[in-house]
KEKE-3310 file (N, C-alpha, C; in steps of 0.2 Angstrom, whole numbers, plus 5000, padded with zeros to 4 digits):
npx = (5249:5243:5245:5228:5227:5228:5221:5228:5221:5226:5222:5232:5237:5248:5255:5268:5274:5266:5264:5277:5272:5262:5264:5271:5264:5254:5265:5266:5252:5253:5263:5258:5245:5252:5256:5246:5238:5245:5252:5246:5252:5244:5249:5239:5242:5237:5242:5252:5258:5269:5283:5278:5278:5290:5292:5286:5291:5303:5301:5294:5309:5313:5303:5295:5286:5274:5265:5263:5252:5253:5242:5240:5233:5225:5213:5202:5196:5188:5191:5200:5199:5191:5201:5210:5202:5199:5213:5219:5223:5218:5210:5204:5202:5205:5201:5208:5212:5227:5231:5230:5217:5210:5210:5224:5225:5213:5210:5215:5201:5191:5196:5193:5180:5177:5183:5173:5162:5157:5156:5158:5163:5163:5170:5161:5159:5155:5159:5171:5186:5181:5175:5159:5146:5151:5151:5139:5134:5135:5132:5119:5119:5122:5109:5099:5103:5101:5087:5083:5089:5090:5092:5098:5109:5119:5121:5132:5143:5160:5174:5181:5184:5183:5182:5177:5182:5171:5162:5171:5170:5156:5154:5163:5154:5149:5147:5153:5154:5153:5158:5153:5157:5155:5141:5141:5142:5134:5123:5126:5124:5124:5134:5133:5142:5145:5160:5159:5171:5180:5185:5202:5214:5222:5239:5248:5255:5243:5224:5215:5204:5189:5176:5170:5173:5167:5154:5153:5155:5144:5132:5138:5135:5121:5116:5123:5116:5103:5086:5078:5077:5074:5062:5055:5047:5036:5029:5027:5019:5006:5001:5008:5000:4985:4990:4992:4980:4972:4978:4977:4961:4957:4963:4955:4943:4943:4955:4971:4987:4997:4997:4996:5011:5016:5010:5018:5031:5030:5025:5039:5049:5044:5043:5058:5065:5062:5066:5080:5082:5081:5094:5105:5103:5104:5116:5125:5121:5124:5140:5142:5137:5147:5158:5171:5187:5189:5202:5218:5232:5249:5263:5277:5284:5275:5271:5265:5253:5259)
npy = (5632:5622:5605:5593:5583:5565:5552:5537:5524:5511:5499:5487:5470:5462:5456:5456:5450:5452:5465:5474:5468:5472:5489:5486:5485:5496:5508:5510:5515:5525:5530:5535:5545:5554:5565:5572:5573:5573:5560:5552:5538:5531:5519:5511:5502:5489:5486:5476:5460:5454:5457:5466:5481:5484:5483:5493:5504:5502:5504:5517:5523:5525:5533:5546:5551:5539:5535:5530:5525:5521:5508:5507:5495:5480:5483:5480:5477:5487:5497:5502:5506:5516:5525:5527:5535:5547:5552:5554:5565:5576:5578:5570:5554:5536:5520:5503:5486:5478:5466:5463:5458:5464:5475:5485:5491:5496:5509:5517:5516:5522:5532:5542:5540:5548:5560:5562:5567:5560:5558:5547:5531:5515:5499:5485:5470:5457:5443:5434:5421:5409:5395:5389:5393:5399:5410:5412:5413:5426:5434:5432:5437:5453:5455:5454:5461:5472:5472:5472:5484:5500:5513:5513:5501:5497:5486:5473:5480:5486:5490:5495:5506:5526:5541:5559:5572:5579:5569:5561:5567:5568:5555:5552:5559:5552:5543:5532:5515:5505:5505:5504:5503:5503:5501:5515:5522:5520:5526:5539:5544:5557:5556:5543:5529:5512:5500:5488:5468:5456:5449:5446:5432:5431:5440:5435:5428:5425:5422:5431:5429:5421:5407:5412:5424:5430:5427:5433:5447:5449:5449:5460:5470:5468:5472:5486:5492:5489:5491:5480:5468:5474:5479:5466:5459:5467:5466:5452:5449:5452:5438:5430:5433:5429:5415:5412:5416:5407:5393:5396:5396:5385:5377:5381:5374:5362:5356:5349:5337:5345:5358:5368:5365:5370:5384:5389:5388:5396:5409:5411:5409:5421:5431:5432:5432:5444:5453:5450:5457:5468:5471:5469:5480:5492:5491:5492:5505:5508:5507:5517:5529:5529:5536:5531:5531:5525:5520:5521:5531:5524:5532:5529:5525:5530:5539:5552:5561:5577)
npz = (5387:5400:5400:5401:5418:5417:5427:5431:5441:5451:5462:5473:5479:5488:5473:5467:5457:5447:5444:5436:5425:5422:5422:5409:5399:5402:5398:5387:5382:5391:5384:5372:5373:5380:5371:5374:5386:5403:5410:5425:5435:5449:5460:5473:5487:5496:5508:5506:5507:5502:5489:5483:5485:5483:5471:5464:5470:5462:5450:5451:5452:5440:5433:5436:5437:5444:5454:5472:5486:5501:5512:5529:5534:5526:5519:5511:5495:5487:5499:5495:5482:5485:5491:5480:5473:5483:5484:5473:5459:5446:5431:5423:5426:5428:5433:5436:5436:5442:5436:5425:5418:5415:5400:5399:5385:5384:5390:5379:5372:5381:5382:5368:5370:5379:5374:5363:5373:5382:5400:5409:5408:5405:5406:5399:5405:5392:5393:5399:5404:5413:5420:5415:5422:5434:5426:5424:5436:5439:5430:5434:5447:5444:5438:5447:5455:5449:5449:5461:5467:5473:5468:5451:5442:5433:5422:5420:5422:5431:5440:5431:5422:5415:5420:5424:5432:5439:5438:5447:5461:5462:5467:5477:5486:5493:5509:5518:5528:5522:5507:5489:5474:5461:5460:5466:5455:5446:5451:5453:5438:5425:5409:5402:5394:5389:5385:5376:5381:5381:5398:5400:5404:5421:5423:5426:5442:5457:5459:5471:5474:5477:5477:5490:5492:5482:5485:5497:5493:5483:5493:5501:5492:5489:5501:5503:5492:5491:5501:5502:5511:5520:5519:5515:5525:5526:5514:5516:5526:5524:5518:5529:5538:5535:5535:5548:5556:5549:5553:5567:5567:5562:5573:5586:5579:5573:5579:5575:5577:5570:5567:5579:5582:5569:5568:5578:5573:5559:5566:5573:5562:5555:5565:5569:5556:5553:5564:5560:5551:5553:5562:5554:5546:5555:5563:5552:5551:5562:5562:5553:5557:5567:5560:5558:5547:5530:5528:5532:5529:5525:5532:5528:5514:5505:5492:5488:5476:5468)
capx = (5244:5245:5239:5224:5228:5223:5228:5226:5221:5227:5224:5236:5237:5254:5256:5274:5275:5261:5268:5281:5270:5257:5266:5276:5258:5252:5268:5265:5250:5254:5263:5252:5241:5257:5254:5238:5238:5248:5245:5252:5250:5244:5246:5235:5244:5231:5244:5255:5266:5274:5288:5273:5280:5298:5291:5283:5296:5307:5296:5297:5316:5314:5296:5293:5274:5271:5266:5259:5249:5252:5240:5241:5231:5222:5204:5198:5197:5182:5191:5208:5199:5189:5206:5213:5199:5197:5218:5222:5224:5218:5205:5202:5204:5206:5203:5208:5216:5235:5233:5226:5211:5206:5215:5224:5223:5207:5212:5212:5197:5189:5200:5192:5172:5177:5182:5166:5157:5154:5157:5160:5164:5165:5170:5154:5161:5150:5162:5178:5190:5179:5168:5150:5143:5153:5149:5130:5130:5140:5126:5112:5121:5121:5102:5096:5105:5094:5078:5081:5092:5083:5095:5101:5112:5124:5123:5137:5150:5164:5177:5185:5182:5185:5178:5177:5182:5165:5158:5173:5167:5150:5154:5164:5151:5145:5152:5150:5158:5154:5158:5152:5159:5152:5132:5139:5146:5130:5119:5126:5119:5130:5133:5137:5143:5149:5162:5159:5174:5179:5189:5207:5216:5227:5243:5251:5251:5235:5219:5217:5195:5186:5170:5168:5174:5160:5147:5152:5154:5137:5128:5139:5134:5115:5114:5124:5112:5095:5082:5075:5077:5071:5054:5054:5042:5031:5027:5026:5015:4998:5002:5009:4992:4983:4992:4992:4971:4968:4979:4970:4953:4958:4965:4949:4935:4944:4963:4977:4988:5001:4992:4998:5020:5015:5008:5022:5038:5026:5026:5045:5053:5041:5048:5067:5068:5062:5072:5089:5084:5080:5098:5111:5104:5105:5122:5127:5118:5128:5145:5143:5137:5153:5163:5179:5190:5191:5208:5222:5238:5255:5269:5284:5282:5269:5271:5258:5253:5260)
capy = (5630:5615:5599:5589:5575:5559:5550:5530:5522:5505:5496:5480:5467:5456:5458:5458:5447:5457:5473:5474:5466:5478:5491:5485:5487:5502:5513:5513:5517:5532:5539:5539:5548:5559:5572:5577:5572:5572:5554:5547:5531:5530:5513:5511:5497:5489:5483:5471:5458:5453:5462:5471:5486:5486:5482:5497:5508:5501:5509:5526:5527:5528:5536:5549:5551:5535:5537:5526:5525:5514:5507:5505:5488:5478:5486:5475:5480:5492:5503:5502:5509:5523:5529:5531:5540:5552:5555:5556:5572:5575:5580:5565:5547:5529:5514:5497:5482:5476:5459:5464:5453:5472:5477:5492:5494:5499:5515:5523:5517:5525:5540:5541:5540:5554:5565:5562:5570:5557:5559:5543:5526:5509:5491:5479:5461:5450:5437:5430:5412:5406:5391:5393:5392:5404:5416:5412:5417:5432:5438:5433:5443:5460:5456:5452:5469:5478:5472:5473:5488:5505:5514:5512:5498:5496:5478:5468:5484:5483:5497:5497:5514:5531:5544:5565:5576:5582:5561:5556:5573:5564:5548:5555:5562:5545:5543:5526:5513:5500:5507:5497:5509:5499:5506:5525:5523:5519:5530:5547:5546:5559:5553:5536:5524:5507:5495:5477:5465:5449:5448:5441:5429:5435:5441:5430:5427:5420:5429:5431:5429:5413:5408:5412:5430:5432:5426:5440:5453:5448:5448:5466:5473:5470:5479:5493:5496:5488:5491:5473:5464:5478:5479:5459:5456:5470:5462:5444:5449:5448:5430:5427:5433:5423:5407:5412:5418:5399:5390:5397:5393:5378:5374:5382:5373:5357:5355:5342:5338:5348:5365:5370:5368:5376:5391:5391:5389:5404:5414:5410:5413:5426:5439:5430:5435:5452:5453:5449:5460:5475:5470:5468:5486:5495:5488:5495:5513:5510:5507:5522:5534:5533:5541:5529:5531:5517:5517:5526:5530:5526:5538:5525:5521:5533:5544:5559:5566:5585)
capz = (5391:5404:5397:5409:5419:5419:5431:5432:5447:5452:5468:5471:5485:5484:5465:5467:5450:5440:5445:5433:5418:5420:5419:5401:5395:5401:5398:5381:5383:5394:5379:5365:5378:5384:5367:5374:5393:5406:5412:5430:5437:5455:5464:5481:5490:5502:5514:5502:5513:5498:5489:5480:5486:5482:5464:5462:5471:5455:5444:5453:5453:5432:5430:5442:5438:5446:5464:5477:5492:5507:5518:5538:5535:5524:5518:5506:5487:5489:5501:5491:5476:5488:5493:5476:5472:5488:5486:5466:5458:5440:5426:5421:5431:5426:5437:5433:5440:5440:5433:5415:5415:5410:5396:5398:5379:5382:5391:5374:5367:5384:5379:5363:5371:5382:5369:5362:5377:5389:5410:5412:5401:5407:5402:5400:5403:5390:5393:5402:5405:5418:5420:5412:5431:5438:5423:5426:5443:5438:5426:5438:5450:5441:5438:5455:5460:5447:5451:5471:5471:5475:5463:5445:5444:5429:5420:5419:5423:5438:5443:5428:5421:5415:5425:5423:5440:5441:5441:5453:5465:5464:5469:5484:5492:5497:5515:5520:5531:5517:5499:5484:5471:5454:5462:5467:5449:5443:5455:5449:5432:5420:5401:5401:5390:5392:5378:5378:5380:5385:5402:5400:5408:5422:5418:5432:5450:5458:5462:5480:5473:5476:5476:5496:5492:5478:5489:5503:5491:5482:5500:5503:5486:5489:5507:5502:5486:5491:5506:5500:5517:5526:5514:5513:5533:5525:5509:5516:5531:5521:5518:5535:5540:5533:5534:5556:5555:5546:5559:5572:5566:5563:5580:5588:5577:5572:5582:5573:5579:5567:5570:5584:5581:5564:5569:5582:5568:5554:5572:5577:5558:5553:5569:5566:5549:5551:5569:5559:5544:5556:5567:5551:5545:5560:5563:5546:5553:5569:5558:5548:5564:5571:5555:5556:5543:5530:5528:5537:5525:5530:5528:5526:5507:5501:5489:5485:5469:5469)
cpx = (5245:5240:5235:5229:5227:5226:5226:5228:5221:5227:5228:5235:5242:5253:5263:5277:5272:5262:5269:5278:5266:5260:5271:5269:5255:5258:5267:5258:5248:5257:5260:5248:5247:5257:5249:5236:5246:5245:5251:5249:5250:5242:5242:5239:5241:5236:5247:5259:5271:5280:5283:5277:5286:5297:5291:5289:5301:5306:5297:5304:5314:5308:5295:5287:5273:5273:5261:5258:5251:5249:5241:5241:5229:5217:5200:5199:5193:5185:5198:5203:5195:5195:5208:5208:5198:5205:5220:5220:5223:5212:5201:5202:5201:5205:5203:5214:5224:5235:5231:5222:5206:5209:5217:5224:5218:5205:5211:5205:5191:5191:5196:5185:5171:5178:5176:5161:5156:5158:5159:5159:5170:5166:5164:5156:5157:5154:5168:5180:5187:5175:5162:5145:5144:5151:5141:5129:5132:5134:5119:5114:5118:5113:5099:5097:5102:5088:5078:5085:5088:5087:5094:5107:5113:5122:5129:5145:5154:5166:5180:5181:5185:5182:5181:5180:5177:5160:5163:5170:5160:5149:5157:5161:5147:5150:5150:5155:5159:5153:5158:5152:5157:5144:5134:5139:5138:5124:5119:5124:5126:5129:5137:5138:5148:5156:5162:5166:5173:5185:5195:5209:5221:5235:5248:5251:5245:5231:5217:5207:5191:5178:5165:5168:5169:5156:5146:5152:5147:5132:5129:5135:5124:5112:5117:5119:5105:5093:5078:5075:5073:5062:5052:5045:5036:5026:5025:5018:5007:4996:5002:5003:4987:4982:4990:4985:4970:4971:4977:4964:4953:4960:4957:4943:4938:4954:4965:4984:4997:5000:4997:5009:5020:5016:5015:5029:5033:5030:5032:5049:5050:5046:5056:5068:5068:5064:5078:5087:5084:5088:5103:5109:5105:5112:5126:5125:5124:5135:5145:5142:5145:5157:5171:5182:5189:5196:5211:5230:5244:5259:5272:5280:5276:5272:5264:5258:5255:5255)
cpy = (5623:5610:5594:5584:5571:5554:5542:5528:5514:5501:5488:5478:5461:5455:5458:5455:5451:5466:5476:5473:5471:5484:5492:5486:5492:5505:5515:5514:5527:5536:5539:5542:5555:5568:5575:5576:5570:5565:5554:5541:5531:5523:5515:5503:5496:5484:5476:5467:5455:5459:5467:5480:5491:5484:5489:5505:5508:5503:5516:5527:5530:5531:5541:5551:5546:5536:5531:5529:5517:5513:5505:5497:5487:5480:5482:5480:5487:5499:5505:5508:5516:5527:5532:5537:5545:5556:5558:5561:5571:5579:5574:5559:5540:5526:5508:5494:5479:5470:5457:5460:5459:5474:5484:5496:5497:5507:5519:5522:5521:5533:5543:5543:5547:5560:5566:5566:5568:5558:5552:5535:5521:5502:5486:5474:5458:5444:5436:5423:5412:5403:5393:5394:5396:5410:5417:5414:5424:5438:5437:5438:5450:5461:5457:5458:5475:5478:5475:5481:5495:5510:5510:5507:5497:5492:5476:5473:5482:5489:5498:5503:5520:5535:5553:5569:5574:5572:5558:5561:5569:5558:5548:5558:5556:5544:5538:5521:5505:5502:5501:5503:5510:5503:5511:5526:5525:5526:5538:5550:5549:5555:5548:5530:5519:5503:5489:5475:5460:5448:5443:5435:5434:5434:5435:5430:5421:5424:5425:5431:5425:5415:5408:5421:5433:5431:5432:5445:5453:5450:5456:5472:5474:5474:5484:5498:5496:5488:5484:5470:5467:5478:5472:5457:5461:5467:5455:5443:5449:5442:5427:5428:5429:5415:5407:5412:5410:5395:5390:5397:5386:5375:5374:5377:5365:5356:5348:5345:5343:5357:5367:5372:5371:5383:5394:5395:5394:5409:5413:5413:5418:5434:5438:5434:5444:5454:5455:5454:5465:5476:5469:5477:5492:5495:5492:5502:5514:5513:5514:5529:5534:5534:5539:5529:5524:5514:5525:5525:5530:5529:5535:5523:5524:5541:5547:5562:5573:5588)
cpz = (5394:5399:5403:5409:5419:5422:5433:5437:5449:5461:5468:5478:5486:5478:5464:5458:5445:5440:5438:5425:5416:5418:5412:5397:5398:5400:5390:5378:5384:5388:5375:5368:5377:5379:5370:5383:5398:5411:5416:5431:5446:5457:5472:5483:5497:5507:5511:5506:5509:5495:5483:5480:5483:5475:5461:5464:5466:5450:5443:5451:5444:5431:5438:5443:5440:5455:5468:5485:5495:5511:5524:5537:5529:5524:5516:5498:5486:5490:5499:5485:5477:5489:5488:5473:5475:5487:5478:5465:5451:5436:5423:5425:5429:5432:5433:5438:5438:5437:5428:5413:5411:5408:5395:5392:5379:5384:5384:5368:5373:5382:5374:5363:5376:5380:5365:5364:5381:5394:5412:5406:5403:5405:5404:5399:5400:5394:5397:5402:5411:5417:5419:5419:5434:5434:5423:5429:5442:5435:5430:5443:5450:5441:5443:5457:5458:5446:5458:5471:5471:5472:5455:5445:5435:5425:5417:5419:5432:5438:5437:5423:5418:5417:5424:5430:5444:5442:5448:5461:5466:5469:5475:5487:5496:5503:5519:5524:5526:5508:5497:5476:5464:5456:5465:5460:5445:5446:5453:5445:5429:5413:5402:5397:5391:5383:5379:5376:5382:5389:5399:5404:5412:5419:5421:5436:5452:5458:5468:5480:5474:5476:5485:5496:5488:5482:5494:5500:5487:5487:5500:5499:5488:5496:5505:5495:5487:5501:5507:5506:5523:5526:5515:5520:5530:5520:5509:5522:5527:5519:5527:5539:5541:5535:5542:5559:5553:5551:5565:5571:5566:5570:5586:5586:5576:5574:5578:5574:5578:5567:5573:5582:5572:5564:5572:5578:5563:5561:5570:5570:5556:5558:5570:5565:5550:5556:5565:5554:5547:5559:5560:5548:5550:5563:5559:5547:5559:5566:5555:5551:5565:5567:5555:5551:5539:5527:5531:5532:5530:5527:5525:5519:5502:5498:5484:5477:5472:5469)
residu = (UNK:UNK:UNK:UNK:UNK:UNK:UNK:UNK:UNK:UNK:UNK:UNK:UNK:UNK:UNK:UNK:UNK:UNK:UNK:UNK:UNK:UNK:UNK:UNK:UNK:UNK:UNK:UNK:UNK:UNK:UNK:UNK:UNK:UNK:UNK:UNK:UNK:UNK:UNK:UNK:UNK:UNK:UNK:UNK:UNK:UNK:UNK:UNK:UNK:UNK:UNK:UNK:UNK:UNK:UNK:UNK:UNK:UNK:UNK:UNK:UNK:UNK:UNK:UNK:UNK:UNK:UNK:UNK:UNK:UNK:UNK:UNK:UNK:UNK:UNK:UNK:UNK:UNK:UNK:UNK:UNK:UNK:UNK:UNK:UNK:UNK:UNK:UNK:UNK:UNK:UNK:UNK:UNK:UNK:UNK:UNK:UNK:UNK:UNK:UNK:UNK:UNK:UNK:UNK:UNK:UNK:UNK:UNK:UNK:UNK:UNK:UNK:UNK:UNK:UNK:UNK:UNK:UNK:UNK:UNK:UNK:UNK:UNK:UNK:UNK:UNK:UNK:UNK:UNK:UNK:UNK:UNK:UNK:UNK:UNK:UNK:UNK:UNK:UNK:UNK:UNK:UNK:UNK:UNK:UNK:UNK:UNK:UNK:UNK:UNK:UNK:UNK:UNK:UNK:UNK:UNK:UNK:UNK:UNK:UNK:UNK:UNK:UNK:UNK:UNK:UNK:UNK:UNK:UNK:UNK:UNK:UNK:UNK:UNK:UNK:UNK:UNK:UNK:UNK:UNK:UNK:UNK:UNK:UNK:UNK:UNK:UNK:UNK:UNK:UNK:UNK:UNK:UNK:UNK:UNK:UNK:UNK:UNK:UNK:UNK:UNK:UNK:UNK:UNK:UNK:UNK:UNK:UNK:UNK:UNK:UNK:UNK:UNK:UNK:UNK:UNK:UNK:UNK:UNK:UNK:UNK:UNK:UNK:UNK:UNK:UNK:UNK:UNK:UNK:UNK:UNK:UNK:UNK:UNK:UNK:UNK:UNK:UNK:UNK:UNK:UNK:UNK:UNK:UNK:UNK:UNK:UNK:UNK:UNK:UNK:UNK:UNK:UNK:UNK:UNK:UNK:UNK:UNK:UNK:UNK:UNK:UNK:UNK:UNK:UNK:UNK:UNK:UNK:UNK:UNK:UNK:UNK:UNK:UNK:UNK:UNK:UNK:UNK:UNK:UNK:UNK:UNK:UNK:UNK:UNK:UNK:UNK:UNK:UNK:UNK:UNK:UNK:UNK:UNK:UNK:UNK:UNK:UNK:UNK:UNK:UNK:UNK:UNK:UNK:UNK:UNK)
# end
């Protein structure tokens, strides 16, 4: 009888240094796995300019279960981690990042929760080596996204995971121009269990992440999960009422002469706001109508699971 697959999915972005490291730590992983699964390793390479590439091709020559994808362009992380999921082959599926801040030891305490019964079993970062400031905003983050989000929203998980078929079949059926794949994750439901660690240090390299790139993924993460912006002009408008009704009595019965550019700026940001909130959703509607790919594989350098 065949043994399942399970196939770990790794997106990379110039990683030519961490390549090499990560895999010294998963391969022995792969075989204590290998009696009871047949494990590959799928890199997604989202358009590496470094020798990322030629790292992983070095890999291949000795391991022929290691296959990669190559991107036309840059996608961003997101739609690196949609590919491998839309392309790998398996029974099972792993995601996690190349620069072991997520320990791939953990692979088998996943393995372990999934024999249990559970569909899906994620890594809960309590903690990590970053500033107490950046880990506060980290943890306000997650909150924020499950008060406002109009789903189920996780707390404090990310893409690192193990995931059943029938959960990753789920999660692709979201067909979007903005994947945010941590709230499909969450959105499905299924048996899910999380393990608390604490985020490592990279293995080496740099991280390509700042705190410009958190802000825009924070921003991305809440339009793709929450309507909150759209809702905000409706829930504000019985104040805004109000406040416009009194400055106009006021202007009428007793005029000063602050009145008047009051009413104007309430008036002027009141239909703004709710302008620009109606004008980045509908953009996002536009975006997703025209059904562009969000990523285009290239042949040169891609090799497919069988």
């Amino acid at each position: 009888m065949a043994k399942p697959k399970l196939t770990v999915i790794c997106p990379v972005f110039n990683e030519e240094k961490v390549v090499p490291l990560f895999f010294g730590r998963l391969q022995p992983i792969r075989e204590k796995l290998s009696s009871e699964y047949d494990v590959d390793l799928l890199f997604c390479d989202d358009a590496s300019t470094d020798g990322t590439l030629h790292a992983i091709h070095a890999i291949r020559n000795d391991y022929p279960d290691v296959f990669v994808i190559t991107l036309s362009r840059n996608v961003g992380y997101q739609r690196a981690v949609e590919c491998g999921l839309r392309n790998a082959k398996g029974d099972i599926f792993v995601l996690i990042d190349v620069d072991c801040e997520d320990p791939p030891e953990m692979i088998l305490d996943f393995v372990e929760k999934y024999r249990e019964g559970h569909d899906l079993v994620y890594g809960e970062r309590v903690d990590r080596e970053e500033a107490v400031w950046i880990k506060s905003l980290r943890k306000l983050f997650y909150r924020v996204m499950r008060l406002v989000g109009d789903e189920n929203i996780i707390l404090d998980m990310a893409e690192f995971s193990l995931m059943t078929a029938e959960v990753r079949a789920a999660i692709m059926q979201d067909h979007t121009s903005f994947p945010f794949i941590r709230a499909s994750i969450g959105r499905v439901g299924f048996r899910v269990v999380g393990i608390p660690y604490k985020r490592e240090s990279r293995i080496a390299g740099e991280t390509h992440y700042n705190f410009v790139g958190m802000a825009i993924f924070a921003i991305a993460g809440v339009l793709s999960s929450s309507t909150l912006l759209l809702r905000l002009p409706i829930y504000a408008l019985p104040f805004w009422s109000i406040a416009i009704v009194a400055l106009a009595v006021g202007i009428a019965w007793s005029p000063e002469p602050w009145m008047l550019p009051t009413l104007l700026a309430l008036t002027g940001l009141y239909l703004g706001a709710a302008s620009a909130f109606v004008a980045i959703y509908v953009a996002r509607i536009y975006k997703n109508t025209l059904g562009r790919p969000n990523f285009v594989i290239r042949r040169s350098g891609t090799h497919m699971q069988p």
